[in-house]
N, C-alpha and C positions, 0 to 999 in steps of 0.2 A: 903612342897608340899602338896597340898588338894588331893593327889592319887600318888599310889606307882606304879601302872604299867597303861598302856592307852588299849583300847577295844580291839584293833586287835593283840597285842601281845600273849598272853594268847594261852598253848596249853597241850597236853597230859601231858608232863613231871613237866608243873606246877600243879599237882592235889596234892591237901591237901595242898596247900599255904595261908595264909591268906595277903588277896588283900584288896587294897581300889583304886574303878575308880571312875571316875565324866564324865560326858558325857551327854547329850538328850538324852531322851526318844525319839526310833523310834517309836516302835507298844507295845500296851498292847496286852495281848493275855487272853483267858478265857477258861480252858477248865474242862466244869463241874465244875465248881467253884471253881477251882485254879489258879488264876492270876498270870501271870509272864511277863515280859518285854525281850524287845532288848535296850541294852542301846547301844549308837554309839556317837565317834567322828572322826577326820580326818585318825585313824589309822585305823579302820575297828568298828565292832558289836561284842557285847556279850549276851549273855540271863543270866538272874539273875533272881533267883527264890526265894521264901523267906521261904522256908524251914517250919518246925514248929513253926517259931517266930509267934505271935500274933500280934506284934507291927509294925510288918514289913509288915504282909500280913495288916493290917492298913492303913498305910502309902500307901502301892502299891493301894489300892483303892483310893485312893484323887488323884493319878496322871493321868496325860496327856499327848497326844504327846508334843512333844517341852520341858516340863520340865525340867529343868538343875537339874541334883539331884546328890548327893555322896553315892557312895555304898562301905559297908567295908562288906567282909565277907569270905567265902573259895572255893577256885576252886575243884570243884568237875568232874567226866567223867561221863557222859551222857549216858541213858542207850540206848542202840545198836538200838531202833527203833527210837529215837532221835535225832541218829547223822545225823550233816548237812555237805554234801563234798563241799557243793557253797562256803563257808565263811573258813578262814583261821582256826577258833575259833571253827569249827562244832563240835567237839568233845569232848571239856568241855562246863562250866555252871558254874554261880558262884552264890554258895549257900548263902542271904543275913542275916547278925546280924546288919544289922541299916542301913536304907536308911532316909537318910535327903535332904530336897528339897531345893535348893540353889537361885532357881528360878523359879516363876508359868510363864506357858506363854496362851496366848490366843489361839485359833484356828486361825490357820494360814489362811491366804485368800488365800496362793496357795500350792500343795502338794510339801513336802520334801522329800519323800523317793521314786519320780520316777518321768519318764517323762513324760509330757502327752502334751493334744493339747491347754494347758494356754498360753491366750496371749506373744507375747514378750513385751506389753506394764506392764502386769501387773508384770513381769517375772522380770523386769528393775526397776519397781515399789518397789518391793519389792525382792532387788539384793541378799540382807543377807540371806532370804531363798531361794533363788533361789539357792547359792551358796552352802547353806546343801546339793544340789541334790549330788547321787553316781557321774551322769556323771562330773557335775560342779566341786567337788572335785576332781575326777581324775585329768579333763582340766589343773588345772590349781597348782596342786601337780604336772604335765608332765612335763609344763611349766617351772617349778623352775630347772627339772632336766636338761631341755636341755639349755636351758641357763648357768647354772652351768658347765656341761660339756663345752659346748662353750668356756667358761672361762680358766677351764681346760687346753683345745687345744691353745687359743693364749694362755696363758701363758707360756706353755711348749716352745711354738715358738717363747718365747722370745719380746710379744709383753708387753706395759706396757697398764697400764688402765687412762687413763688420762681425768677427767671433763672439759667439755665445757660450758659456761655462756648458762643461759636459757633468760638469758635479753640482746638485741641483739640490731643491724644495721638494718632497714628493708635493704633487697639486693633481687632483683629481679628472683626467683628463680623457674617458672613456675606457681603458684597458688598464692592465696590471703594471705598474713602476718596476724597473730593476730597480736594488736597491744598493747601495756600496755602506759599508760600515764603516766609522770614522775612529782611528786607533786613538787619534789627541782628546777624541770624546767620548768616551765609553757609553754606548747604549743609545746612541743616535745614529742617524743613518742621510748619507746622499742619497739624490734618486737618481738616475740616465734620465735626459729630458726626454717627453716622446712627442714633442716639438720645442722651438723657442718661443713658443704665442705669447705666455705673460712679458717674456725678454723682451722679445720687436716691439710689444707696444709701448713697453718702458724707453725703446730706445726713439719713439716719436715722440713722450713725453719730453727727451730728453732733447728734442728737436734737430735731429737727426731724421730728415722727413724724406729721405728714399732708402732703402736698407734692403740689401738681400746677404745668402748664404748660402752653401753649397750645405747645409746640416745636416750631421748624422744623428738620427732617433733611433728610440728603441722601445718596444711594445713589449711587453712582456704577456703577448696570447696566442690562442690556435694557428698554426702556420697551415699556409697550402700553395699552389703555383705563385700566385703574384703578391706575395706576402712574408716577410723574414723578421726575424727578431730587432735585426740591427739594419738600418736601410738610410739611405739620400734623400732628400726633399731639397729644391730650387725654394728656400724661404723669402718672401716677398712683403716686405710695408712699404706702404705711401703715405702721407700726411695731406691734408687739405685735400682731400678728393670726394666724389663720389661712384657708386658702386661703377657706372660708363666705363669713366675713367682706369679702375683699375682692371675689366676686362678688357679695355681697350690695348691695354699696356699687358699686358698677361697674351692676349690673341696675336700682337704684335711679335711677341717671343719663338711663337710657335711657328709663324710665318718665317721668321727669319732663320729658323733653326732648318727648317724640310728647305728654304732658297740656298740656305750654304753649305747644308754637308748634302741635301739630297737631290738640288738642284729643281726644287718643285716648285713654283712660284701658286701661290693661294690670292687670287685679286677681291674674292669677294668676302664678306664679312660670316664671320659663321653664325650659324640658326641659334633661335632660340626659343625653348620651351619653358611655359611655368610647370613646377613641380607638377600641379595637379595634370596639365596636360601631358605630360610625359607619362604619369602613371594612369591614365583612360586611353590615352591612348597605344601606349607601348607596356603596360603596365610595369614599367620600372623606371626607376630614376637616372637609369644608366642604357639608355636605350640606343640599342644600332638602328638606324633608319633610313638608310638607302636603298633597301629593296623594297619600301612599302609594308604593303599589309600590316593597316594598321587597326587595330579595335574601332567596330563598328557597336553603336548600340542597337539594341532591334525587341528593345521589349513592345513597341507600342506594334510592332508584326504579332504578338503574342498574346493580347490583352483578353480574346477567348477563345482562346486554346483549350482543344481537348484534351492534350499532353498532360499527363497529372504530374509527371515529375514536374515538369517546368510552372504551372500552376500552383504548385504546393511551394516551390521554392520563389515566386512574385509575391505570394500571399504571406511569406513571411520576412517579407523587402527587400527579396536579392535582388538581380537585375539578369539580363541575358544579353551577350555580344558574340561576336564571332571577328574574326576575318577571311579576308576574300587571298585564295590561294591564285594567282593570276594563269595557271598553267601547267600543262602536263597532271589534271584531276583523273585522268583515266588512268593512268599507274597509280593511283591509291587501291590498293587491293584490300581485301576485310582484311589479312593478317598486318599490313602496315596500319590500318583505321586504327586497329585492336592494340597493337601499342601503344600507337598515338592515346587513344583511350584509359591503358592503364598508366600513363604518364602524369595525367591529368588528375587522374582518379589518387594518387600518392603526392600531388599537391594540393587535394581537399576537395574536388569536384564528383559528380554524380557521374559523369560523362560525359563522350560527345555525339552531337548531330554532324550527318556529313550532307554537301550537301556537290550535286556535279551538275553541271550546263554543258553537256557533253555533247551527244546527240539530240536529249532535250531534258529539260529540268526533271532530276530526280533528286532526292533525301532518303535518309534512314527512317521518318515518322512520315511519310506519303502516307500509309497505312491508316495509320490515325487520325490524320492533319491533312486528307484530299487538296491538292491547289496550293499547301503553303510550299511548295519549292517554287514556283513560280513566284508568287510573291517575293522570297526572299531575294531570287537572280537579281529581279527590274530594281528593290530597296537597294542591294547591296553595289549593282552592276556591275556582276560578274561576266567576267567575257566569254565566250565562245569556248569552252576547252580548258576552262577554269573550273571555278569550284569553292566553297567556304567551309571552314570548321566553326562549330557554334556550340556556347557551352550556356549553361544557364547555375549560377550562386552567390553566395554574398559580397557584395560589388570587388572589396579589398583582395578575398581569396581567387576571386574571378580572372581580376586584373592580371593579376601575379602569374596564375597557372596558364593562362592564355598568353601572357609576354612570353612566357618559357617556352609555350609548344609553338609560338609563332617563329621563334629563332631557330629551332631545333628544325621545322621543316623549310626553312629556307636553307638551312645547311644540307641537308638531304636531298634537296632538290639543284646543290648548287649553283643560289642564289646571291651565294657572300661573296664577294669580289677581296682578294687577299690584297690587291695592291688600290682598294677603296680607301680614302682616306673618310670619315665619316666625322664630323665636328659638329661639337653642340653644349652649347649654355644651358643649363638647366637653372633655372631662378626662382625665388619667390614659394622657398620651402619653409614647411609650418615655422614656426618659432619655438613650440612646444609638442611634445606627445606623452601620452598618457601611458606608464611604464608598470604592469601589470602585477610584475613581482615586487618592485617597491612601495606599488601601491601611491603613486604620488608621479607627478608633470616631472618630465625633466628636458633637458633642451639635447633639442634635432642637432645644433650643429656643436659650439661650443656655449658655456654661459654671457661670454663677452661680446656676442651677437648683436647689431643693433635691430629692435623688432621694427620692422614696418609701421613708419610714425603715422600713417593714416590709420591701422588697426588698432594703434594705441587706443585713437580717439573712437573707433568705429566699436571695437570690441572689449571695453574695460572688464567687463565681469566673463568674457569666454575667452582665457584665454588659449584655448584650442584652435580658435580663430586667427588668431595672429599670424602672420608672415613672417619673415626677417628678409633681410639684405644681404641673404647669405646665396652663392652661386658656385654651381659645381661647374666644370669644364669635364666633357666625355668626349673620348677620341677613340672609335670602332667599337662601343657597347661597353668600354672601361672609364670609371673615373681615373683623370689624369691627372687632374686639379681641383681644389675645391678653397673655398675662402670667403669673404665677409666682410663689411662694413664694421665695425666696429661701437662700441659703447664710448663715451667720452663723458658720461657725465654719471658722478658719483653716485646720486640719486636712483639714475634710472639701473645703475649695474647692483644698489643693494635691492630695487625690485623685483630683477631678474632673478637675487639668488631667495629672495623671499618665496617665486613664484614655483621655485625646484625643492624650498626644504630647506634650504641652506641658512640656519640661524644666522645675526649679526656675528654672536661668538666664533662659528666653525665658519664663515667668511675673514674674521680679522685672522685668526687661527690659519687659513691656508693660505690667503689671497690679501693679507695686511698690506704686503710689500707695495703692492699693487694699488690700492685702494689709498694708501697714506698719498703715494707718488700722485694719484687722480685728484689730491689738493689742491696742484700747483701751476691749473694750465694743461689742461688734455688737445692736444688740436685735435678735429674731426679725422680720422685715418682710417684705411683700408687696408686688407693684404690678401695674399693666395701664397698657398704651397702644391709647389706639383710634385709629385711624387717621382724623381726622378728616373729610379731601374723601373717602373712600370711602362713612362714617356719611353726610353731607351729599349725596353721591351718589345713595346707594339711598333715603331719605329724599323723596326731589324725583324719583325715578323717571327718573335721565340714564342714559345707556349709560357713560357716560364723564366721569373727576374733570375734566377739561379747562372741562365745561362747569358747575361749579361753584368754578373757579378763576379770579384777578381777572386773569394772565399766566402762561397755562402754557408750556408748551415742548413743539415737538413730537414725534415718536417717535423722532428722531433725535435730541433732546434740542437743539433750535436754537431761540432768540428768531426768530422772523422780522418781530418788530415793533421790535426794537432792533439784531440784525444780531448776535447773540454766538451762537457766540465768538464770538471775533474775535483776528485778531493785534494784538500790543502793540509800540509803539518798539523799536528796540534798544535803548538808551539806557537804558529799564526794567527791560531782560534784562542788562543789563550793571552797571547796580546791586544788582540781585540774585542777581550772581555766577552766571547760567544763559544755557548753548547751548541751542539751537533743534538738535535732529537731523532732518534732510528726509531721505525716504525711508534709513534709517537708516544715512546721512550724517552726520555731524557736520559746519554750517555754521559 
């Protein structure tokens, strides 16, 4: 080994050891004309000094940041105005007998030992030092641990780890396939899975009835903050369960992950909302709900109204809600109301009512509507020095543009608590929705859903009505997980694809494999995939998976640290029996 201990080990008790580390140069330092360094690698930093060698204080003068060099020499303690309490190591120094340089490096084009306001383009550019940063080490040293523990956890519970082929079926699974071209078969093509769903449940058929994976998928759509071409999921089957069961076991992991890397113990079970109540009341299915304010209805305050906008919009069956701002209403000034309003106004709405219980009930339609601020305070029960925003249109568009201004002023107000952990189930989402441009139902979650066997019976001819057994997991307003019950019986999965369009023919055609295997003995199964750098994300409190990723790609979905794409030979297109079409040219 070129080093007997690594930077961040090193403390009191090892003084008068004779050490040999290797590690970067972080900083030289010069004080009155004695040179001395911080050396650093992924364990932490040391300062090495070179004592009364000659050869060494030599040597320390030819170096640079970035250097790779090897230091052999003795751990010594630090005198009392030296010591540093930041770093684990503050309190020794290791006195050098021969520093050798292992490797010179250039000056870096972007800084290593902090964060600053460097591009992300150049940041991606050059990933290797971006990745010397403290924080980028931490990220993604976090990373290893929570996954690890993850492991841990299904293991202990008996699940096995079992690989899935990266060289696939394309099977139509919400977004665009990568696709790979096969040289042994001209004119066909692999797909990148962008999950293993049909796999796992193959592999319950196969009665293999606990299964996970650390999977890599790939999307081939729109990228933005918490979203990449190429990404992780913790992939999840059960056999013989029902839906409890595997959020039982799914809440169970989340628990165990924040008790052992982040020392958080979770005693109580997390919430749970149905779809529809998450969308009336938070108007989205991915709702933060810790600080309240939650959608109120308030049309029957309305019912004769002299308000013609809000009249004209009851009369054509929208609805009216608001919520109750709990505090600090008197800093709403017309210029922040007036955003707030054109915010609204750019997710489909007329406007809004404001209303304040300041010194005493006032609104923006007093004028109009004498008495109705009073009304709305005692309905709403608004406090003292509170206040409500209130919109009035078509329930859907309503929901939505009110979820969004409801979030955006508790941020403004800060209201969001950063180290909030916010948990919640969301359950019991349609089975189907009505898909505008294709003109035809297609299913909410995946096709292999099981629907809610009471709506089977309740709702045979609507099925708009239908539920499913499908359940998301939201951790601070993000889905983290989301997963489902499953189909097991032949029948009902060629009804599902009857009910989306899906011929017998283009089911045996994409989904045979699967359907022949459903011959033979389906046990009843469940499963969930969380979305791992998202989990890992909100976790370590980043804006974005990028910076909990070891190479991501940017929003254009481009390596800008390896140059890909990139074009291939001809020579390689020509063994694989493929044209290149330039502006939709055939070359």
């Amino acid at each position: 080994m070129l080093r007997t201990h690594n930077c961040g080990e090193l403390r009191i008790n090892d003084v008068g050891k004779k050490v040999t580390l290797a590690g970067w140069v972080d900083k030289i330092r010069d004080l009155g004309g004695i040179r001395f360094l911080i050396l650093k690698d992924r364990y932490g930093y040391i300062q090495v000094v070179p004592g009364d060698n000659e050869k060494v204080a030599e040597t320390l003068r030819k170096l640079k940041p970035e250097y790779v060099i090897r230091v052999s020499g003795t751990v010594r303690k630090r005198p009392d105005e030296a010591v540093r309490t930041d770093i684990p190591t503050g309190q020794v120094e290791v006195v050098a007998d021969e520093i050798e340089i292992l490797s010179e490096a250039q000056t870096p084009p972007i800084y290593t030992d902090r964060d600053d306001d460097t591009s992300e383009e150049l940041r991606l550019k050059y990933r290797y030092l971006d990745l010397r940063k403290p924080r980028m080490q931490h990220n993604i040293i976090m990373r290893h641990r929570i996954v690890q523990t993850i492991r841990e956890y299904l293991n202990k519970n008996g699940f096995l780890e079992i690989e899935t082929p990266m060289l696939m079926k394309s099977t139509p699974e919400g977004a665009r396939d990568f696709i790979v071209p096969s040289r042994l078969r001209p004119g066909k093509f692999y797909a990148l899975p962008q999950s293993p769903q049909l796999l796992k449940q193959i592999l319950m058929i196969a009665g293999f009835d606990r299964y996970y994976q650390i999977a890599r998928c790939f999307r081939d759509e729109d990228l933005r903050a918490d979203r990449q071409p190429e990404f992780s999921q913790i992939d999840i089957e059960m056999s013989f369960v029902e839906r409890d069961d595997v959020i039982e076991m799914a809440e169970g992991l989340v628990k165990y992950v924040l008790e052992k890397v982040f020392n958080r113990k979770l005693d109580k079970q997390f919430k749970r909302l149905t779809y529809e109540e998450a969308m009336e009341k938070y108007g989205t299915d991915k709702p933060l709900t810790h600080f309240g304010m939650e959608l109120q209805e308030l049309e029957e305050l309305f019912y004769d109204t002299p308000v013609n906008f809000i009249k004209a919009v009851l009369e054509k069956g929208g609805t009216i809600k608001g919520f109750v701002v709990p505090r600090d209403m008197s800093s709403f000034t017309r210029k922040r109301i007036d955003s707030y309003t054109k915010m609204v106004q750019e997710l489909g709405l007329g406007g809004l009512i404001w209303v304040k219980n300041v010194d005493e009930p006032r609104s923006s339609i007093d004028r109009i509507s004498p008495g109705i601020s009073s009304k709305i305070v005692e309905h709403m029960k608004i406090p003292k020095g509170g206040g409500a925003l209130i919109a009035a249109g078509e329930r859907e568009v309503l929901n939505e543009a009110l979820g969004i201004l409801r979030v955006k002023v508790a941020q403004d107000m800060g209201m969001i608590d950063a180290d909030e952990l916010d948990l919640l189930w969301i359950i019991d989402f349609p089975m189907f929705e009505w898909d505008d441009e294709e003109n035809r139902l297609v299913a909410r979650h995946h096709p292999f859903t099981m629907p809610h066997p009471e709506d089977m019976k309740a709702y045979p001819d609507d099925p708009l009505k239908i539920r499913s057994l499908a359940y998301d997991l939201v951790m601070n307003g993000n889905e983290i997980a989301g997963g489902s019950i499953r189909i097991h019986s032949t029948e009902l999965q060629r009804w599902v694809f009857e009910k989306i369009g899906i011929t017998e023919n283009e089911a045996n055609e994409k989904f045979g494999f699967l359907l022949e295997a459903m011959r033979y003995g389906v046990p009843p199964h469940g499963g969930i995939a969380f979305g791992l750098d998202r989990f890992v994300m909100i976790l370590l409190k980043e804006k974005s998976i990028r910076e909990v990723m070891a190479f991501p790609k940017t929003t254009t979905g481009a390596d800008l640290m390896m140059g890909a794409p990139s074009n291939v030979p001809d020579e390689m297109l020509k063994e694989l029996k493929i044209r290149v079409m330039e502006n939709t040219r055939e070359v």
